[in-house]
FIKOLZA-1660 file (N, C-alpha, C; in steps of 0.1 Angstrom, whole numbers, plus 5000, padded with zeros to 4 digits):
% residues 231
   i   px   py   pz ch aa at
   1 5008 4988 5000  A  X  N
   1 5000 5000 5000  A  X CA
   1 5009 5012 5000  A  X  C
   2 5006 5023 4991  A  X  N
   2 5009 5035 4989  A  X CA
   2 5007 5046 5003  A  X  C
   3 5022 5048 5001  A  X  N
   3 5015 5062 5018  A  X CA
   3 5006 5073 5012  A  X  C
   4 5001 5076 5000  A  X  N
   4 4987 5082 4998  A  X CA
   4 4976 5073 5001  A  X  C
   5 4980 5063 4998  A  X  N
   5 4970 5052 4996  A  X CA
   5 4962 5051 5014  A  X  C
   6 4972 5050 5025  A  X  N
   6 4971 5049 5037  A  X CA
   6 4968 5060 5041  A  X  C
   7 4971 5077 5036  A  X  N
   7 4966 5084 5038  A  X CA
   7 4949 5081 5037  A  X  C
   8 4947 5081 5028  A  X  N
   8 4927 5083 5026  A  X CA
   8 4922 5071 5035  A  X  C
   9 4927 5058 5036  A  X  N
   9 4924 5046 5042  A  X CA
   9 4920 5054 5060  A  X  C
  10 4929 5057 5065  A  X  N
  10 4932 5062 5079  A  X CA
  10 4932 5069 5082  A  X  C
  11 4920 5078 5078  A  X  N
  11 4916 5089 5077  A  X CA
  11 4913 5098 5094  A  X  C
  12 4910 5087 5107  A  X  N
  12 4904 5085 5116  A  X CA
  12 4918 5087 5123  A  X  C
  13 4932 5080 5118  A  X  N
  13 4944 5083 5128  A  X CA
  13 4948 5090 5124  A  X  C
  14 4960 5095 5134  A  X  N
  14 4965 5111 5138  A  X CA
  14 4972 5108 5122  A  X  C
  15 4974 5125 5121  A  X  N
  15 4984 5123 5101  A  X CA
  15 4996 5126 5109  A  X  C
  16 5003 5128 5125  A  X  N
  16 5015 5130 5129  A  X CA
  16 5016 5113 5128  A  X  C
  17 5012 5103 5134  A  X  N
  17 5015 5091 5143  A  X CA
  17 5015 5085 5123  A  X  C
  18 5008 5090 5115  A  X  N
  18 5009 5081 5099  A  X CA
  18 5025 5085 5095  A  X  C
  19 5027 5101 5095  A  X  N
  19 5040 5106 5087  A  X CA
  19 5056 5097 5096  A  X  C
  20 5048 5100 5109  A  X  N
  20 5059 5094 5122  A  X CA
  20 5062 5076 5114  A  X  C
  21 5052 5071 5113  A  X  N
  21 5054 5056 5107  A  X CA
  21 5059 5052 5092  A  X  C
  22 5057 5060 5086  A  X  N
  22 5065 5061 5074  A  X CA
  22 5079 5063 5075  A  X  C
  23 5081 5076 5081  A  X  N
  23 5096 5080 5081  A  X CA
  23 5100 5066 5087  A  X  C
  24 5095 5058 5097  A  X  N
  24 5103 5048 5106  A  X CA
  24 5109 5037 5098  A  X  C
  25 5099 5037 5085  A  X  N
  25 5097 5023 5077  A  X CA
  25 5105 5029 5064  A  X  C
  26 5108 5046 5062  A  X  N
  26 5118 5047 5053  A  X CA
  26 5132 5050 5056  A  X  C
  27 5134 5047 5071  A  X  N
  27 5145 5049 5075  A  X CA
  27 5152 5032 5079  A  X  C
  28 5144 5024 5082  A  X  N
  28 5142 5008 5082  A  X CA
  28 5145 5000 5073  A  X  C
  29 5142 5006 5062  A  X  N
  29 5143 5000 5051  A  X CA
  29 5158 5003 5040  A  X  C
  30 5160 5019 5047  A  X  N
  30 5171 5022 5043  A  X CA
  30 5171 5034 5031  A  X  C
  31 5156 5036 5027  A  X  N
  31 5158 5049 5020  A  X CA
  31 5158 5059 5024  A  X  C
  32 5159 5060 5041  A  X  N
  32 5170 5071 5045  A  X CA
  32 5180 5067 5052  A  X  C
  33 5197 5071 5052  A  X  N
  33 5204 5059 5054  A  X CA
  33 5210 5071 5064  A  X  C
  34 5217 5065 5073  A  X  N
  34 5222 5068 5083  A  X CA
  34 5236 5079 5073  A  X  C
  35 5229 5095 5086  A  X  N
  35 5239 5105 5079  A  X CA
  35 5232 5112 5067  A  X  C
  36 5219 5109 5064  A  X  N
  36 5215 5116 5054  A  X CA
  36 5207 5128 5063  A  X  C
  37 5202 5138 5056  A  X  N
  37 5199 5148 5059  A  X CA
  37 5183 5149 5060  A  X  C
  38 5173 5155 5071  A  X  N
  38 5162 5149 5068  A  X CA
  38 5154 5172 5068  A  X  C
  39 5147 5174 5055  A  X  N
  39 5145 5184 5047  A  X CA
  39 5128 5185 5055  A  X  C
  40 5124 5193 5062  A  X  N
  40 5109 5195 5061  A  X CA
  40 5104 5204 5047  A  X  C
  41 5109 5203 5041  A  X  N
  41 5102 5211 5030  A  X CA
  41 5100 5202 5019  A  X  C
  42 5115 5193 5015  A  X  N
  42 5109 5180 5009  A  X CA
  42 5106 5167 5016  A  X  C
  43 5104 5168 5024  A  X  N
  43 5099 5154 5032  A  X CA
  43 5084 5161 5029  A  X  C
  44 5080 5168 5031  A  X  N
  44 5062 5179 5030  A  X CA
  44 5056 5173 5020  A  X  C
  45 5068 5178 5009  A  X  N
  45 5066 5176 4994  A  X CA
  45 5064 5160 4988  A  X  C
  46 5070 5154 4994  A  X  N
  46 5072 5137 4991  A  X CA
  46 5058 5133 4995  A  X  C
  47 5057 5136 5007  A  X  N
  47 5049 5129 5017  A  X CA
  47 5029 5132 5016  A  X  C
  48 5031 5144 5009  A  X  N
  48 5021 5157 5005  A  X CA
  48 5014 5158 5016  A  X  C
  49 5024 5166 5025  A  X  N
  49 5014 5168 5038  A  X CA
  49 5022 5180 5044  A  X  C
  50 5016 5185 5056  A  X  N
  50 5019 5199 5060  A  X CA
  50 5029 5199 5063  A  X  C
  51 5042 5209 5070  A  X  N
  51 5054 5207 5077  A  X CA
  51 5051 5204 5094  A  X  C
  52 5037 5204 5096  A  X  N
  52 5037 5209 5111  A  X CA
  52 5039 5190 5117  A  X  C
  53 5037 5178 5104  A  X  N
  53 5033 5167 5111  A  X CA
  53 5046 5158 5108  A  X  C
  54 5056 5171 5096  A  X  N
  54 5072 5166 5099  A  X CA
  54 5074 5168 5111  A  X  C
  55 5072 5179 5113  A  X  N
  55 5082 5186 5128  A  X CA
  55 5082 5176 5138  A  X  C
  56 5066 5173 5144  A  X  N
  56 5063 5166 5154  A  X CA
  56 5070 5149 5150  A  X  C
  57 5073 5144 5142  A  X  N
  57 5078 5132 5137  A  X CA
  57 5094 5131 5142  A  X  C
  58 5097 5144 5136  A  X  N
  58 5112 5144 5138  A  X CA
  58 5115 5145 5152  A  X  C
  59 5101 5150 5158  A  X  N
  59 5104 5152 5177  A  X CA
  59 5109 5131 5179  A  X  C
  60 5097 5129 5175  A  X  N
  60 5090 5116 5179  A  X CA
  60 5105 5104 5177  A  X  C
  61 5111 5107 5162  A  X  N
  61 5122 5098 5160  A  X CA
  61 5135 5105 5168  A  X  C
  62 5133 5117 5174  A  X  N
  62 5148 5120 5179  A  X CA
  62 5144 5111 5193  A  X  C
  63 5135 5112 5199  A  X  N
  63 5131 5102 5210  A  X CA
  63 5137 5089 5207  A  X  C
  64 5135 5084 5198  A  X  N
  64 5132 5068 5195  A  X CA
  64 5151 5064 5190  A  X  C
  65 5163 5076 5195  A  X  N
  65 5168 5070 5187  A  X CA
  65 5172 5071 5173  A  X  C
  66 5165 5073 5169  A  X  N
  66 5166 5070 5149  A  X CA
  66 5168 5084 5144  A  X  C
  67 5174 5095 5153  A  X  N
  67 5180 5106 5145  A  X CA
  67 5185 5117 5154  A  X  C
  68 5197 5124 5148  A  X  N
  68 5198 5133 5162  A  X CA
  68 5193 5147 5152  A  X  C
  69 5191 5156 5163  A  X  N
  69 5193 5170 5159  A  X CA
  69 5202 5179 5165  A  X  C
  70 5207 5188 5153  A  X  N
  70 5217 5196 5155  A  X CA
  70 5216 5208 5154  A  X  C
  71 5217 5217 5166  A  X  N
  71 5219 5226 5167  A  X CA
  71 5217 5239 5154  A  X  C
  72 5218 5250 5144  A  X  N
  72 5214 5257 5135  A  X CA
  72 5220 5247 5123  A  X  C
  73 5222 5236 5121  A  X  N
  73 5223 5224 5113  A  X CA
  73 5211 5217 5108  A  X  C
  74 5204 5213 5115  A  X  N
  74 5189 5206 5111  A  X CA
  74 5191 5189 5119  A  X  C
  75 5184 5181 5110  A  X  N
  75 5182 5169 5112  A  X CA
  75 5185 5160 5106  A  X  C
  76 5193 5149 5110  A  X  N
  76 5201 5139 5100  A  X CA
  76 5197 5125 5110  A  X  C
  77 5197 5120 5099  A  X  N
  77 5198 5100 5105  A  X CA
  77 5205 5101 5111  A  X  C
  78 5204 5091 5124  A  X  N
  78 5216 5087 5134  A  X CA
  78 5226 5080 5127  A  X  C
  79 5238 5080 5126  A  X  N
  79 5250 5069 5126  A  X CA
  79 5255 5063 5136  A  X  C
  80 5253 5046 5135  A  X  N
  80 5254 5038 5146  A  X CA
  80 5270 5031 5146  A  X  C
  81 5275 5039 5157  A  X  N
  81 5293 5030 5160  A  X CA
  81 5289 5012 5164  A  X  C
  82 5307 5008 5159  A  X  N
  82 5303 4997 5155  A  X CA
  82 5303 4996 5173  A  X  C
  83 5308 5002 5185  A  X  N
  83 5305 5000 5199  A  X CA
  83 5291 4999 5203  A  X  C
  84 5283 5012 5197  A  X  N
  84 5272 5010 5200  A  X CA
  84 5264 4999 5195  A  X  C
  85 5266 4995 5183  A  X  N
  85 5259 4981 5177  A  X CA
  85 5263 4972 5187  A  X  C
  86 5271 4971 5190  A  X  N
  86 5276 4958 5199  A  X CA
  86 5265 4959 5215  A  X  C
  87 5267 4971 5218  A  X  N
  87 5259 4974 5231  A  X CA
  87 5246 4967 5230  A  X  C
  88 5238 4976 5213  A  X  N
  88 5223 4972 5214  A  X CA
  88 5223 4956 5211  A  X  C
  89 5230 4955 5202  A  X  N
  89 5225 4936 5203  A  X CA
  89 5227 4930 5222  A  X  C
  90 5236 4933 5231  A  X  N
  90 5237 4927 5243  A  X CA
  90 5228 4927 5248  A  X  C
  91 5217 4941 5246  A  X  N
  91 5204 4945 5254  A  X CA
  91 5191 4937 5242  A  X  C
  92 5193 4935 5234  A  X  N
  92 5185 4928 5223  A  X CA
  92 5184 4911 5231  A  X  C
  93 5197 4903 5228  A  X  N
  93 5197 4890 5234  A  X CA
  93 5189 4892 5247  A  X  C
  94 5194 4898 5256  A  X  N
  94 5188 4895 5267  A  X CA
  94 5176 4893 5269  A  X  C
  95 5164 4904 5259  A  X  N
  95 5152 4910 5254  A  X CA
  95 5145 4890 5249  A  X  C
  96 5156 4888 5238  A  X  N
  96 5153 4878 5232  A  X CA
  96 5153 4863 5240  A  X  C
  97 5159 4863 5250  A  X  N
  97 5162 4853 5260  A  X CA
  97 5146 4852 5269  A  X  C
  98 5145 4865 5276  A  X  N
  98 5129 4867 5284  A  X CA
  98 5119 4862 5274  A  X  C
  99 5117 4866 5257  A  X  N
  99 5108 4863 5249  A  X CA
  99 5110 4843 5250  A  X  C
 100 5119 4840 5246  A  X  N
 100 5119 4827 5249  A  X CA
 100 5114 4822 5256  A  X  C
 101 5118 4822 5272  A  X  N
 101 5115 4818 5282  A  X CA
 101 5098 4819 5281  A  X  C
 102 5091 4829 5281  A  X  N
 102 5072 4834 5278  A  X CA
 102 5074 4823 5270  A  X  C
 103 5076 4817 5258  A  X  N
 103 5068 4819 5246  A  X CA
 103 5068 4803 5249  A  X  C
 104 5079 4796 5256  A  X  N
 104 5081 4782 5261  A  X CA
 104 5071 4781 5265  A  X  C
 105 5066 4787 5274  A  X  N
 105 5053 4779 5287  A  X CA
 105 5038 4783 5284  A  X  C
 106 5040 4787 5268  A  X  N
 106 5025 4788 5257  A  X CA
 106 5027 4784 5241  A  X  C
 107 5033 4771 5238  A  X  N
 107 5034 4765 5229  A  X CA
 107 5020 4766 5219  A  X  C
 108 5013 4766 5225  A  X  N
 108 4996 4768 5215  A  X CA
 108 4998 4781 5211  A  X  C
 109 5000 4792 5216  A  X  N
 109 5001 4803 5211  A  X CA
 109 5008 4807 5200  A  X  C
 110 5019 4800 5200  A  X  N
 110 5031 4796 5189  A  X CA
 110 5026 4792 5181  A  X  C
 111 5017 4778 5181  A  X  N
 111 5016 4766 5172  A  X CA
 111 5005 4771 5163  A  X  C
 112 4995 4788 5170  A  X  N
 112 4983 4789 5162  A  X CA
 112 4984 4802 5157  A  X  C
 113 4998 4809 5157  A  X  N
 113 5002 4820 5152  A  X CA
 113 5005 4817 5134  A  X  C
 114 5005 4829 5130  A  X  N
 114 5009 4830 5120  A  X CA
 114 5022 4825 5112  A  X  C
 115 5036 4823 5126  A  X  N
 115 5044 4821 5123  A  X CA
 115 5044 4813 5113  A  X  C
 116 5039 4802 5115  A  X  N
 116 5043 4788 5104  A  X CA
 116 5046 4794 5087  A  X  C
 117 5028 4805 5087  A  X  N
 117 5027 4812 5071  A  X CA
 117 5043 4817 5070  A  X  C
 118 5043 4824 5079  A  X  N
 118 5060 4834 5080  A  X CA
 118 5070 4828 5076  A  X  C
 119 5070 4814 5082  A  X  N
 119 5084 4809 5075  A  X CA
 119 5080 4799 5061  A  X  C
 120 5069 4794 5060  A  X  N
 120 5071 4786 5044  A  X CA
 120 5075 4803 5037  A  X  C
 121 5070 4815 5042  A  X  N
 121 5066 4819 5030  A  X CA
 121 5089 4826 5027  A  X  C
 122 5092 4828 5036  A  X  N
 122 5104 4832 5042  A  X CA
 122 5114 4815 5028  A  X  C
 123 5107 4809 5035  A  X  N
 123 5116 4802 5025  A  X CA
 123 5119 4800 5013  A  X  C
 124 5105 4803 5010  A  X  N
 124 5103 4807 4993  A  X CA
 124 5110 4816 4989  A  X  C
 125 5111 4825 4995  A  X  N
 125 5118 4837 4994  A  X CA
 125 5134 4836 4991  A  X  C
 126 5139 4826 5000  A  X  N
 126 5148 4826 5000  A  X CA
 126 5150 4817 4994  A  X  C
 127 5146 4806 4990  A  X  N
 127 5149 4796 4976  A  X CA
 127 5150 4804 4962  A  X  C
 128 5146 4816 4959  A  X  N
 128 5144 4830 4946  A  X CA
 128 5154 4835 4949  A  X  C
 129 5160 4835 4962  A  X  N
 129 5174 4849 4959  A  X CA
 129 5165 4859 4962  A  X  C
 130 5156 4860 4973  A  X  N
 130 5150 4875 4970  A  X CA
 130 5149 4881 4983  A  X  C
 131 5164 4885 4980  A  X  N
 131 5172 4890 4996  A  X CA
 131 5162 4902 5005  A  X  C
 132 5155 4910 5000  A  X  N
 132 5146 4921 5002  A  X CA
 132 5135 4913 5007  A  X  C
 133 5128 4908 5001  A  X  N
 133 5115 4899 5010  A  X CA
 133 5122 4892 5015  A  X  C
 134 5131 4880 5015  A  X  N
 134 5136 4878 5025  A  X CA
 134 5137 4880 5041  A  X  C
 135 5147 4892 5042  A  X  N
 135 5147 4902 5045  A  X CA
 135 5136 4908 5061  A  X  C
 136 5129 4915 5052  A  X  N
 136 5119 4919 5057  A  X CA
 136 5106 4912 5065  A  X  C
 137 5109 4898 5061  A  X  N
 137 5101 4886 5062  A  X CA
 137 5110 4881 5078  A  X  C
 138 5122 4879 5075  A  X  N
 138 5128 4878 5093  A  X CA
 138 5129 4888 5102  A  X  C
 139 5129 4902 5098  A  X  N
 139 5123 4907 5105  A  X CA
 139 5110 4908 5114  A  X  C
 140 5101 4906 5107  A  X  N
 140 5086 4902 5109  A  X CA
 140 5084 4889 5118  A  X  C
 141 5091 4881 5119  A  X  N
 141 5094 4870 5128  A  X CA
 141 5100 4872 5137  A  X  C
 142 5107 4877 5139  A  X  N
 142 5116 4883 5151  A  X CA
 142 5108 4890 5164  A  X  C
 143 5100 4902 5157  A  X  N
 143 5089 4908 5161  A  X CA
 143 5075 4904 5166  A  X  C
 144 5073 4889 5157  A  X  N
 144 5063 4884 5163  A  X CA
 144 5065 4878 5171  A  X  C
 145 5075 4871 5174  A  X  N
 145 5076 4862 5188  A  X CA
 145 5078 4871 5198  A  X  C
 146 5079 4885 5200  A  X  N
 146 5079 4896 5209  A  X CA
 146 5067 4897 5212  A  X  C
 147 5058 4900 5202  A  X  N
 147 5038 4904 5202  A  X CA
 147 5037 4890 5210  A  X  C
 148 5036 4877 5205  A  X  N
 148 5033 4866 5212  A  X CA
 148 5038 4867 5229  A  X  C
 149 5048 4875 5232  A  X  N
 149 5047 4872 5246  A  X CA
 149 5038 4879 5251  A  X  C
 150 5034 4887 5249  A  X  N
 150 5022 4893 5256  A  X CA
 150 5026 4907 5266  A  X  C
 151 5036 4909 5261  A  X  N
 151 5045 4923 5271  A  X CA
 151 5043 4935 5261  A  X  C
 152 5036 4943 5264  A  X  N
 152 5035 4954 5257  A  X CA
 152 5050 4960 5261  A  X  C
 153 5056 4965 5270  A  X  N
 153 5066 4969 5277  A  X CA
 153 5077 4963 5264  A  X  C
 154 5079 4954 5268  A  X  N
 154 5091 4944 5262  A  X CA
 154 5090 4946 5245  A  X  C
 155 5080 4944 5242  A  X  N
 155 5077 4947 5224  A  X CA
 155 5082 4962 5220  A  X  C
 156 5080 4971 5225  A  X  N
 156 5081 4986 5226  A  X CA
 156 5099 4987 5227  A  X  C
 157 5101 4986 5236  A  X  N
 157 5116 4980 5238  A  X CA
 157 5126 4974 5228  A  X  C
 158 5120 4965 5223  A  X  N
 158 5126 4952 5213  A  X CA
 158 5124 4961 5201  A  X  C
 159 5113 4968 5197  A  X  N
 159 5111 4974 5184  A  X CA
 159 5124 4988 5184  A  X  C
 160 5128 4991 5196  A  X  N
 160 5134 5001 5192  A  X CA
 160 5146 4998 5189  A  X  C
 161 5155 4984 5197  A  X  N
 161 5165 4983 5195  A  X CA
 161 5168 4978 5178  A  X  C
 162 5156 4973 5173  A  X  N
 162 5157 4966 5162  A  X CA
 162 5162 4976 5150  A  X  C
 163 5152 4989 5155  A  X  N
 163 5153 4997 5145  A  X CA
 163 5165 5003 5146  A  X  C
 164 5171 5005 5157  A  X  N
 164 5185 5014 5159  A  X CA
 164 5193 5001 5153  A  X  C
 165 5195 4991 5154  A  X  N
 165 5203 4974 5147  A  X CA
 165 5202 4979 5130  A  X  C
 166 5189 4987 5126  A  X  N
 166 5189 4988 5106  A  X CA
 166 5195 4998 5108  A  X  C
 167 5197 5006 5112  A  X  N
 167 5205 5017 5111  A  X CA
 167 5218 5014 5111  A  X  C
 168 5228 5006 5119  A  X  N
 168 5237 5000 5119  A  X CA
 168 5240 4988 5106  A  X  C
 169 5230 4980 5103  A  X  N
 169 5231 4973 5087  A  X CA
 169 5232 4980 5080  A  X  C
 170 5224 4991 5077  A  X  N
 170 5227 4996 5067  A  X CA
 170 5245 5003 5063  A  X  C
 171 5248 5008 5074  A  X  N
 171 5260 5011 5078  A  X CA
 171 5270 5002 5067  A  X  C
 172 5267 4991 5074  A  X  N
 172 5278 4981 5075  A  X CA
 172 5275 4970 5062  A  X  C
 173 5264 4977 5051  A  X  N
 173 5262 4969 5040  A  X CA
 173 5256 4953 5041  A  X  C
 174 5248 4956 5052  A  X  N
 174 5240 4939 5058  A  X CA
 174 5232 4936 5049  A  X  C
 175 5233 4939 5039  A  X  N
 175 5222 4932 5030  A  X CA
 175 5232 4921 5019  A  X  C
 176 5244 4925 5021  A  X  N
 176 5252 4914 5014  A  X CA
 176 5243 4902 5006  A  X  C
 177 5249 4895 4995  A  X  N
 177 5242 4891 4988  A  X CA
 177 5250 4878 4992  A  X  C
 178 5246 4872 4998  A  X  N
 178 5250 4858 5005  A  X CA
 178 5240 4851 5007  A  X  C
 179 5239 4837 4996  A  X  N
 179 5225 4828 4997  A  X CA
 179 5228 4821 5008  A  X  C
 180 5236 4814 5008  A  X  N
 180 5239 4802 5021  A  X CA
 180 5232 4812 5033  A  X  C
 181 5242 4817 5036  A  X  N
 181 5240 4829 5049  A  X CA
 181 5225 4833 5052  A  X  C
 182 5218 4834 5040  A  X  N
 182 5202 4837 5038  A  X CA
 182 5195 4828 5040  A  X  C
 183 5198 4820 5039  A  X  N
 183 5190 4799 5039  A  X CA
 183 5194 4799 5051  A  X  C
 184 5203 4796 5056  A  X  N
 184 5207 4793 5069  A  X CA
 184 5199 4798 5080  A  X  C
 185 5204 4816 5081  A  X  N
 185 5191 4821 5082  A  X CA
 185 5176 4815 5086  A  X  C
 186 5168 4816 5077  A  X  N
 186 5157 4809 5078  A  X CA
 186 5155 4794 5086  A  X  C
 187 5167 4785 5079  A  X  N
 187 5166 4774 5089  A  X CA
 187 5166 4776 5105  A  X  C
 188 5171 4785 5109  A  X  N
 188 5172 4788 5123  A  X CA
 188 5158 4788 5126  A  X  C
 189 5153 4798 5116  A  X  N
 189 5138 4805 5126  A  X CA
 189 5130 4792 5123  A  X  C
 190 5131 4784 5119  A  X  N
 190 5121 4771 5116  A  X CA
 190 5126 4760 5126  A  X  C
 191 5139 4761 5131  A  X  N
 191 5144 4748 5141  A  X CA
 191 5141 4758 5156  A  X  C
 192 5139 4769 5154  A  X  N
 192 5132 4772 5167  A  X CA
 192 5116 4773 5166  A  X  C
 193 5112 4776 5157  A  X  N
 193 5098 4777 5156  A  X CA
 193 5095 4761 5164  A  X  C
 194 5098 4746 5160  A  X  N
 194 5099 4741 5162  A  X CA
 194 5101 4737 5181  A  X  C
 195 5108 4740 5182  A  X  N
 195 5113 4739 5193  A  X CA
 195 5104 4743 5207  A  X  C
 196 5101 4759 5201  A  X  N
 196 5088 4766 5207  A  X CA
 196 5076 4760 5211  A  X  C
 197 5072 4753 5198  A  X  N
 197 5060 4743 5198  A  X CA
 197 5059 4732 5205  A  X  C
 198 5071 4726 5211  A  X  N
 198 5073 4716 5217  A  X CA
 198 5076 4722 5234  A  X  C
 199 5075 4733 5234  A  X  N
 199 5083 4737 5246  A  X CA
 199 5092 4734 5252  A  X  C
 200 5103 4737 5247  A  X  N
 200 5119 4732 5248  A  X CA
 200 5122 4744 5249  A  X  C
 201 5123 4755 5261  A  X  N
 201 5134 4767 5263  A  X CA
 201 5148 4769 5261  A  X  C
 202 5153 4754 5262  A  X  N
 202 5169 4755 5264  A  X CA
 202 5169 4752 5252  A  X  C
 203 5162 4741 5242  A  X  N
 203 5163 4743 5229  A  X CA
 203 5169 4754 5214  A  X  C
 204 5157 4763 5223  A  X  N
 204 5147 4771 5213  A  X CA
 204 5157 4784 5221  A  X  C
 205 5166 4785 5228  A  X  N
 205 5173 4794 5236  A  X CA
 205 5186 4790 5229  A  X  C
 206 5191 4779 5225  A  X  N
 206 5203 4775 5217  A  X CA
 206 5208 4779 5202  A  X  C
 207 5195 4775 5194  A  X  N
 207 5192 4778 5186  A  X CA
 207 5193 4792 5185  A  X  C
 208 5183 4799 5191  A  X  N
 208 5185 4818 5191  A  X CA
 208 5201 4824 5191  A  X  C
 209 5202 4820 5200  A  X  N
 209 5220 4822 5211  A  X CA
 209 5226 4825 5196  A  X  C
 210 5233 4810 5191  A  X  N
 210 5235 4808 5182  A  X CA
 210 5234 4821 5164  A  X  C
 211 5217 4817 5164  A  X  N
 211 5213 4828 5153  A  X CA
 211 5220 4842 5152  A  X  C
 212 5217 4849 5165  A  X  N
 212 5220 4866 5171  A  X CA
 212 5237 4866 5169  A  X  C
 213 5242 4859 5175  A  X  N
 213 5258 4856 5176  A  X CA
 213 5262 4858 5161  A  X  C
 214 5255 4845 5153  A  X  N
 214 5262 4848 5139  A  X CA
 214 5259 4860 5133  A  X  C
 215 5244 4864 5134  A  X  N
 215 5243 4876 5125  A  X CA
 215 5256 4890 5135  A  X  C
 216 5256 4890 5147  A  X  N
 216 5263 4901 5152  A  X CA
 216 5277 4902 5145  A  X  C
 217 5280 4889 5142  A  X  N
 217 5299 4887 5140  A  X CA
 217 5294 4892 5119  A  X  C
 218 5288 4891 5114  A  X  N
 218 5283 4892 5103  A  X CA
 218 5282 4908 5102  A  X  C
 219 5278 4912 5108  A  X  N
 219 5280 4931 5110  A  X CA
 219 5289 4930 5112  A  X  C
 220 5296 4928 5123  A  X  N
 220 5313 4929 5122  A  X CA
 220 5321 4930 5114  A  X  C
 221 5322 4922 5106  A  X  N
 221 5329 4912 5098  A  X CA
 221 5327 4930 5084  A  X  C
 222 5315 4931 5077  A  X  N
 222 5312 4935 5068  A  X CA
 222 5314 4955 5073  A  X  C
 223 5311 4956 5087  A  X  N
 223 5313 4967 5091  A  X CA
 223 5327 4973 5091  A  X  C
 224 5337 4965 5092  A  X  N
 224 5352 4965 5094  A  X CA
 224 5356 4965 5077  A  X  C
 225 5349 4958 5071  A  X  N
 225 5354 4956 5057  A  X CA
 225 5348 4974 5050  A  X  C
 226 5339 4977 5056  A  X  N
 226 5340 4993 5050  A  X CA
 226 5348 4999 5056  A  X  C
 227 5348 5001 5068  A  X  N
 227 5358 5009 5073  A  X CA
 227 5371 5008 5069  A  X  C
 228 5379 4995 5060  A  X  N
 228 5388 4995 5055  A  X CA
 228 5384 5002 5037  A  X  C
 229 5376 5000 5036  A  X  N
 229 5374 4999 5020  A  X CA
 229 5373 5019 5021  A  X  C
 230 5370 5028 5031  A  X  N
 230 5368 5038 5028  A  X CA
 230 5385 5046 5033  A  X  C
 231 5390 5037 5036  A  X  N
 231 5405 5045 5047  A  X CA
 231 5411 5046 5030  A  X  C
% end
């Protein structure tokens, strides 16, 4: 769906809390990349909406993280150090460890979620090479086993670090075009899907461990390889 298109749809919610969700999902995605400059006159223009529901947005994302403001400078994407990436994944795992532990001792809730759709469709994806749905599709899994525990607190929490983590991919060129890496991937979120349904915490906690660890050393690895590629 078109953000005009969600304009007319959502006509009833706030147009700050719509513009605020866009920018999150165009900074997430990467077509605003960390260090870019953010314009209320053409964000207005793009977005076709007033400047009063940029302003309040750009309050909303300097909150969240996802941008600083500067002084008679303006507003730019945050750029995430490879220290700070390292921090947010420690507070992520941990995040991700409690989600486990919940999601163990309600296997039905697992077994009648969506997840299952999520990963045939995740696989398909990734049997095409189609790193972008891919992509966006383990994301969406990640986040649902959050919603499934039932912690509004914790979800709110987990979504932010996630989003401050694309900020840092993007950085560090995480979209690499690596099939194995991408399959593998997916197999994780299926050998814990699994796991969950059976209620196996130390399982489905191994498995995770594991997952986060590889993808963290994987930013590493590609984050250092710019930082060499631009010296």
């Amino acid at each position: 769906m078109t953000f005009a298109a969600t304009l007319d749809l959502l006509k009833k919610q706030s147009l700050p809390t719509l513009v605020l969700d866009e920018l999150e999902h165009m900074i997430r995605d990467g077509r605003l990349r960390p260090g870019d400059p953010l314009r209320e006159n053409t964000l207005s223009e793009q977005l076709g909406v007033s400047r009063g529901p940029i302003r309040e947005a750009f309050r909303s994302l300097a909150e969240k993280g996802l941008v600083r403001v500067e002084k008679n400078r303006g507003v730019f994407v945050r750029t995430i150090s490879l220290s700070e990436a390292d921090a947010i994944f420690e507070v992520r795992m941990a995040l991700e460890h409690l989600i486990i532990e919940k999601l163990a001792e309600m296997p039905s809730r697992v077994q009648h979620s969506t997840l299952y759709a999520l990963l045939t469709e995740s696989e398909a994806r990734a049997a095409q090479s189609d790193y972008a749905g891919c992509h966006a599709l383990n994301l969406e899994f990640h986040e649902m086993l959050a919603q499934l525990s039932g912690n509004a607190t914790l979800l709110e929490t987990y979504q932010r670090l996630v989003n401050e983590l694309a900020l840092f991919r993007h950085q560090a060129h995480a979209a690499s075009r690596n099939t194995e890496s991408l399959r593998r991937s997916v197999a994780d979120h299926r050998a814990l899907y699994e796991a969950l349904v059976v209620g196996d915490p130390d399982q489905a906690w191994r498995i995770l461990q594991g997952h986060l660890q590889a993808s963290r050393q994987r930013l590493r690895i590609l984050f250092s390889e710019e930082s060499v590629r631009l010296t």
